[in-house]
Residue frames as a rotation matrix with the C-alpha (Angstrom) as fourth column:
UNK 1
0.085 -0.183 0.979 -10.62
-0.991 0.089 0.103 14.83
-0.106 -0.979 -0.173 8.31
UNK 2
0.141 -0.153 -0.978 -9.59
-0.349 0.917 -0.193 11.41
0.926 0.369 0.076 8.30
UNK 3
0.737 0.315 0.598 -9.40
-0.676 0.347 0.650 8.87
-0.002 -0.884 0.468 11.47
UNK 4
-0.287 -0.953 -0.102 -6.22
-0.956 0.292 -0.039 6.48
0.067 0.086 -0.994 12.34
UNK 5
0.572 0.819 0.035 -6.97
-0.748 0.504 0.432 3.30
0.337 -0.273 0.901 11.33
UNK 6
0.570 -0.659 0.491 -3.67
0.510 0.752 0.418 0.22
-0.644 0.013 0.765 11.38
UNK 7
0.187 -0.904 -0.384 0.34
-0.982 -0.186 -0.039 1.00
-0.036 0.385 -0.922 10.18
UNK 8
0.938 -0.165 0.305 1.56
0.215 0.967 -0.139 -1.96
-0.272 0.196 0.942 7.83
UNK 9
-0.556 -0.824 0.111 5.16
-0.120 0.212 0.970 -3.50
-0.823 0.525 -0.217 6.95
UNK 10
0.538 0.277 -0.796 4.92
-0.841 0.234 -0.487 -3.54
0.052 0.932 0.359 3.07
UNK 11
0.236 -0.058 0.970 5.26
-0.128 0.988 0.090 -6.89
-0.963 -0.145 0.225 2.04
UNK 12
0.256 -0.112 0.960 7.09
0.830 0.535 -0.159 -8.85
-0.496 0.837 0.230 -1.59
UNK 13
0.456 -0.307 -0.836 9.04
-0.077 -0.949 0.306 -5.65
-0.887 -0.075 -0.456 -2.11
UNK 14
-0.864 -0.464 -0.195 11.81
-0.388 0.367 0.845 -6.94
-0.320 0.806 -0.497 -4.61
UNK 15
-0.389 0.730 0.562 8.65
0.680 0.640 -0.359 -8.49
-0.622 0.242 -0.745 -6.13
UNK 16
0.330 0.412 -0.849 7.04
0.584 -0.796 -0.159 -5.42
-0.742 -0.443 -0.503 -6.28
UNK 17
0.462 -0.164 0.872 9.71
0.703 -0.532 -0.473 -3.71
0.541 0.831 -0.131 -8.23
UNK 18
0.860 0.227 -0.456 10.10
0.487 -0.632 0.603 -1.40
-0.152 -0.741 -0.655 -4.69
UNK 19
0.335 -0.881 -0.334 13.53
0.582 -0.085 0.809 -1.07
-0.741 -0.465 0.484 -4.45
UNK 20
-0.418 -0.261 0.870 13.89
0.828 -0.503 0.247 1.18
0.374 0.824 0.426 -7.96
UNK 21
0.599 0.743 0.298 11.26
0.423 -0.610 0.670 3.77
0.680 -0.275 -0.680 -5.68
UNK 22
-0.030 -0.336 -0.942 13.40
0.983 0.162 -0.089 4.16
0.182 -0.928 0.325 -2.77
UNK 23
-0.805 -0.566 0.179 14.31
0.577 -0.817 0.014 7.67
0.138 0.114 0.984 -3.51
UNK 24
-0.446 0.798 0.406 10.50
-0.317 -0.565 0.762 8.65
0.837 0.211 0.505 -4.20
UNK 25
0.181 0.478 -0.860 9.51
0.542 0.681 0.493 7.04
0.820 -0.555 -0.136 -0.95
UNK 26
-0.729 -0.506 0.461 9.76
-0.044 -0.638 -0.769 9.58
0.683 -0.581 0.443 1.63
UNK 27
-0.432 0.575 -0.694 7.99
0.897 0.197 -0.395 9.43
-0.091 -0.794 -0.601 5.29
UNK 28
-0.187 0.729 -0.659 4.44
-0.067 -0.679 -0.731 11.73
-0.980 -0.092 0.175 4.68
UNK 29
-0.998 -0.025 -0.050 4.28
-0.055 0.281 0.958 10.33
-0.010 0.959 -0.282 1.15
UNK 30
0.554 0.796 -0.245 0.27
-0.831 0.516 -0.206 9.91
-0.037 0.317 0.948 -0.34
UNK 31
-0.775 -0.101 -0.624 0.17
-0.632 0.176 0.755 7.14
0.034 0.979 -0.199 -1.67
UNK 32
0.027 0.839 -0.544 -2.52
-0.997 -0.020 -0.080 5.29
-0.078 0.544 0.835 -3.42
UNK 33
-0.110 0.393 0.913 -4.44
-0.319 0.856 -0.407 1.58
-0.941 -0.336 0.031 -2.10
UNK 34
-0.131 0.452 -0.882 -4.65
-0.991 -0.097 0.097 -0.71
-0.042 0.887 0.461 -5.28
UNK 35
0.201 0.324 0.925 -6.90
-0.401 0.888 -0.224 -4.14
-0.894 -0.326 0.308 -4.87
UNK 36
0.813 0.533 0.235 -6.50
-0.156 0.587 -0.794 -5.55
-0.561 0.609 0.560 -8.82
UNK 37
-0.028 -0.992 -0.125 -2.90
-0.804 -0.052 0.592 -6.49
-0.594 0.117 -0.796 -9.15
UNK 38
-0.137 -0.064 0.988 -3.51
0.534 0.835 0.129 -9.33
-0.834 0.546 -0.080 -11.37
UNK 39
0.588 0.438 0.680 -4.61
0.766 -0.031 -0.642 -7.07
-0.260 0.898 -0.354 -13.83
UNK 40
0.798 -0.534 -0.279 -2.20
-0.264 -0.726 0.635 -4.95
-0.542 -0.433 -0.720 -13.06
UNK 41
-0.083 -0.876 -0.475 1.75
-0.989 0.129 -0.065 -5.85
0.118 0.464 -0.878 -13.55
UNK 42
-0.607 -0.667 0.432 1.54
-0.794 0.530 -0.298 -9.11
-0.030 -0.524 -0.851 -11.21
UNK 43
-0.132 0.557 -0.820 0.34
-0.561 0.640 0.525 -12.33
0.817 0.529 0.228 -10.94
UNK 44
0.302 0.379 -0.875 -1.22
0.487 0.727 0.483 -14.18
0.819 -0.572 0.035 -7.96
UNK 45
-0.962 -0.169 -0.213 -1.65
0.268 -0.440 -0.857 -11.12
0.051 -0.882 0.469 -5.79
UNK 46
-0.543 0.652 0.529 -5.18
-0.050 -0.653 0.755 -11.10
0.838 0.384 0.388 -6.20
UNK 47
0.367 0.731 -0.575 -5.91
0.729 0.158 0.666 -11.47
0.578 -0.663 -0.475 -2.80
UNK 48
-0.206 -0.557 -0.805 -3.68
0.942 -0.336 -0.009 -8.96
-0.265 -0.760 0.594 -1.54
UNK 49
0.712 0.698 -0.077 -3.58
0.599 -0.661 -0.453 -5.26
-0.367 0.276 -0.888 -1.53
UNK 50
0.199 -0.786 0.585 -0.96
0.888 -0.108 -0.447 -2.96
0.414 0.609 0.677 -3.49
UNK 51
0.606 0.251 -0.755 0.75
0.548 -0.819 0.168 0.25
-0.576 -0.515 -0.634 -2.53
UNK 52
0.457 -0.286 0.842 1.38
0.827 -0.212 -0.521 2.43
0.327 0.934 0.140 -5.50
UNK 53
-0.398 -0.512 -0.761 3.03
0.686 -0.717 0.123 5.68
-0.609 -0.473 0.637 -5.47
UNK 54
-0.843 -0.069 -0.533 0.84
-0.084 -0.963 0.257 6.79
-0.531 0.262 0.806 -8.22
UNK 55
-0.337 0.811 0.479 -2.44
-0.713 0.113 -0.692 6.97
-0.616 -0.575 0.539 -8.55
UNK 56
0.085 0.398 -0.913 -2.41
-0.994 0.091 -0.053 4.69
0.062 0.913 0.403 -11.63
UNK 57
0.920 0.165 0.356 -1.45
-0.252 0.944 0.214 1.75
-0.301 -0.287 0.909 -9.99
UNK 58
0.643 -0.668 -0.374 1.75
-0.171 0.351 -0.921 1.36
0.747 0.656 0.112 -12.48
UNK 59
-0.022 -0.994 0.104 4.48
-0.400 -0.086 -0.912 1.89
0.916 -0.062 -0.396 -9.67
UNK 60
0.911 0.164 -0.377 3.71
0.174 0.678 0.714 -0.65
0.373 -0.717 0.589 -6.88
UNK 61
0.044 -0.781 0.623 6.15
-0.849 -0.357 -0.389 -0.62
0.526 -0.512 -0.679 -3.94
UNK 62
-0.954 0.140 0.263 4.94
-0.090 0.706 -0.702 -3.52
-0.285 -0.694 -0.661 -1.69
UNK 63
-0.033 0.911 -0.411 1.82
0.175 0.410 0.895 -5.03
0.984 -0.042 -0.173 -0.49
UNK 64
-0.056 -0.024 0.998 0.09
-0.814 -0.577 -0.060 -5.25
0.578 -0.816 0.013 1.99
UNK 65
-0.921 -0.383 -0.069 0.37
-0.386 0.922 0.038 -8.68
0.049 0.062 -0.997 3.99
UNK 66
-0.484 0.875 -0.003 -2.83
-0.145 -0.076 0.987 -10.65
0.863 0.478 0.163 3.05
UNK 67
-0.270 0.379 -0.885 -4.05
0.854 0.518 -0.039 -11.50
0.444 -0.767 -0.463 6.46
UNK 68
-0.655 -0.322 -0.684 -3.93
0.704 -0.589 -0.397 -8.32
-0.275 -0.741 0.612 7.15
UNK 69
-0.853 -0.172 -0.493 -5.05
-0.298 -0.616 0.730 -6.43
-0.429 0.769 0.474 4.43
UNK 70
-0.734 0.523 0.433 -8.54
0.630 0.285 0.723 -8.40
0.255 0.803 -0.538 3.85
UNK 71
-0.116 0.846 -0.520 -10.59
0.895 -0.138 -0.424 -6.18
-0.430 -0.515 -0.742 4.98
UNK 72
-0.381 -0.256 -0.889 -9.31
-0.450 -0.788 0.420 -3.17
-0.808 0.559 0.185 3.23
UNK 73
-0.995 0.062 -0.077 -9.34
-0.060 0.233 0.971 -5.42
0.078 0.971 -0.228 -0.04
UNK 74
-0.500 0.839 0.214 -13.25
0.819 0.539 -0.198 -6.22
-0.281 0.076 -0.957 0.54
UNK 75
0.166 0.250 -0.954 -13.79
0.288 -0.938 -0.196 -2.01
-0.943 -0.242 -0.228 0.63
UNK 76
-0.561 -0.463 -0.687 -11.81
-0.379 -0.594 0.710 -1.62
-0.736 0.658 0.158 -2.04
UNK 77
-0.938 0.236 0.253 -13.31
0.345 0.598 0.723 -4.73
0.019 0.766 -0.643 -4.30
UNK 78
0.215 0.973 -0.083 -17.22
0.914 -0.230 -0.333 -2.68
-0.343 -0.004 -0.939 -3.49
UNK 79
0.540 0.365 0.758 -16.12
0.680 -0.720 -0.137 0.30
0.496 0.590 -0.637 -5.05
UNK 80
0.977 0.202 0.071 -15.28
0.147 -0.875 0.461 2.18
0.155 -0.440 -0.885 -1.97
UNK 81
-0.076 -0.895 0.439 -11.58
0.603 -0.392 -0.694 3.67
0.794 0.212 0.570 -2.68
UNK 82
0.073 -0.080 0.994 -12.28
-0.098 -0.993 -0.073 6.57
0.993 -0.092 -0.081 -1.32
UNK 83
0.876 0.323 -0.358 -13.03
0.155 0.515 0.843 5.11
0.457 -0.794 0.401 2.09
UNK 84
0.614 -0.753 -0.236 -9.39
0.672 0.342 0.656 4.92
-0.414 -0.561 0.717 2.89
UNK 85
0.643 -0.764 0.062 -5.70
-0.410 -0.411 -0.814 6.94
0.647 0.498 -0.577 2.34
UNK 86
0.815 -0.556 -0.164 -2.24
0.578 0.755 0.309 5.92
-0.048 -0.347 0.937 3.10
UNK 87
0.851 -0.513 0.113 1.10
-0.326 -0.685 -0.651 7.45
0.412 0.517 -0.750 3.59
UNK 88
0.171 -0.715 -0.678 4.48
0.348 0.688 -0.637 6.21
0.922 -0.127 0.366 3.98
UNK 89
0.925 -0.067 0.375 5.81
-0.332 -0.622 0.709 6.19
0.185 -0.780 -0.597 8.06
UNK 90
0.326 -0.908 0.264 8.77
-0.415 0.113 0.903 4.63
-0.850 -0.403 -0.340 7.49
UNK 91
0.918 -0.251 -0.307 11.24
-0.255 0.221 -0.942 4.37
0.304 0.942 0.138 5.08
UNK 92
0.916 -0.088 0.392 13.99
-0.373 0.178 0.911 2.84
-0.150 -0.980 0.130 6.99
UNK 93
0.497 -0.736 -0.461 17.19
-0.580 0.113 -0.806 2.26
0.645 0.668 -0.371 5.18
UNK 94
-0.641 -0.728 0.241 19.28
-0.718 0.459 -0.522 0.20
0.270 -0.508 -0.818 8.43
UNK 95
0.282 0.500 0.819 16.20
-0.523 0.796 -0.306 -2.62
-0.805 -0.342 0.485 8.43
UNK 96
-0.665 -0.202 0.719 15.76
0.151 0.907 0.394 -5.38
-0.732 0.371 -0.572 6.62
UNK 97
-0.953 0.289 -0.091 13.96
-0.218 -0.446 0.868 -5.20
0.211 0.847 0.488 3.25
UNK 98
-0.369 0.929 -0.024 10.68
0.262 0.129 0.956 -6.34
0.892 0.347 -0.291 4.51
UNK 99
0.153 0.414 -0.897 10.51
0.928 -0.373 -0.014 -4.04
-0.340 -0.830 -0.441 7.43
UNK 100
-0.658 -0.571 0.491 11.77
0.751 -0.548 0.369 -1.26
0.059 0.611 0.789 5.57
UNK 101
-0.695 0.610 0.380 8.47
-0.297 -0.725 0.622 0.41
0.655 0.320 0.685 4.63
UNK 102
-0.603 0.712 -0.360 5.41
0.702 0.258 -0.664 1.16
-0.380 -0.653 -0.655 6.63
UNK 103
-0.740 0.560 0.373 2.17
0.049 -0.508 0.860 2.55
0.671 0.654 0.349 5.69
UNK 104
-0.874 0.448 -0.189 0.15
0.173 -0.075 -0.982 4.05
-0.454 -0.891 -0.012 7.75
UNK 105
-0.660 0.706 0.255 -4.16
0.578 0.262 0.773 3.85
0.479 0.658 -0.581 6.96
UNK 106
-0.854 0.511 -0.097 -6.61
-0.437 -0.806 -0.399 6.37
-0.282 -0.298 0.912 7.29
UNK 107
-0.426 0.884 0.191 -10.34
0.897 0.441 -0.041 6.51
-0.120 0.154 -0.981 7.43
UNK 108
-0.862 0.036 0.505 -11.66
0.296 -0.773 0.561 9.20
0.411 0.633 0.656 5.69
UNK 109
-0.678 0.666 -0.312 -14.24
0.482 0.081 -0.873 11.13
-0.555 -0.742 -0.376 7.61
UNK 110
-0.482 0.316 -0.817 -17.25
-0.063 -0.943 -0.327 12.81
-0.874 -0.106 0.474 5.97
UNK 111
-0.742 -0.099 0.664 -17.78
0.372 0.762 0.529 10.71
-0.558 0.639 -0.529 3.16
């Protein structure tokens, strides 16, 4: 059971890499919250959060935008992954590239 929490624009797409994903990006996608993008591919996103399509972190799509996104990143940076899930609600092909995607956040109930 899981609890609506906030639906983000992904953010620094072309950055990202996003735009090679499109195809795998479909609205009801998983995908998978990742806070340590410096260690990752990128560089000076360590305040932000990633959205991977797999669970390894490797295939980033976007961010999330940091103002938004610090609270999540504090959850994530204590351990608590689980805490949250995400799945794509929009994959929007007639916006602009940084409205394109949305991601919608769950709170996992039952912990």
């Amino acid at each position: 059971m899981r609890k609506f929490y906030k639906e983000f624009a992904l953010k620094k797409v072309l950055e990202c890499g996003g735009a090679e994903s499109w195809k795998k990006v479909k609205v009801g996608k998983e995908v998978y919250l990742i806070n340590d993008l410096d260690e990752k591919v990128f560089k000076d996103f360590s305040k932000q959060v990633g959205v991977s399509i797999d669970k390894d972190g490797k295939k980033i799509i976007g961010v999330i935008p940091e103002e938004e996104g610090t609270l999540i990143k504090d959850f994530l940076d204590m351990g608590w992954d689980k805490l949250f899930c995400a799945i794509i609600s929009q994959n929007d092909d007639s916006k602009t590239l940084e409205n394109r995607f949305k991601v919608a956040i769950y709170i996992a109930k039952g912990l």
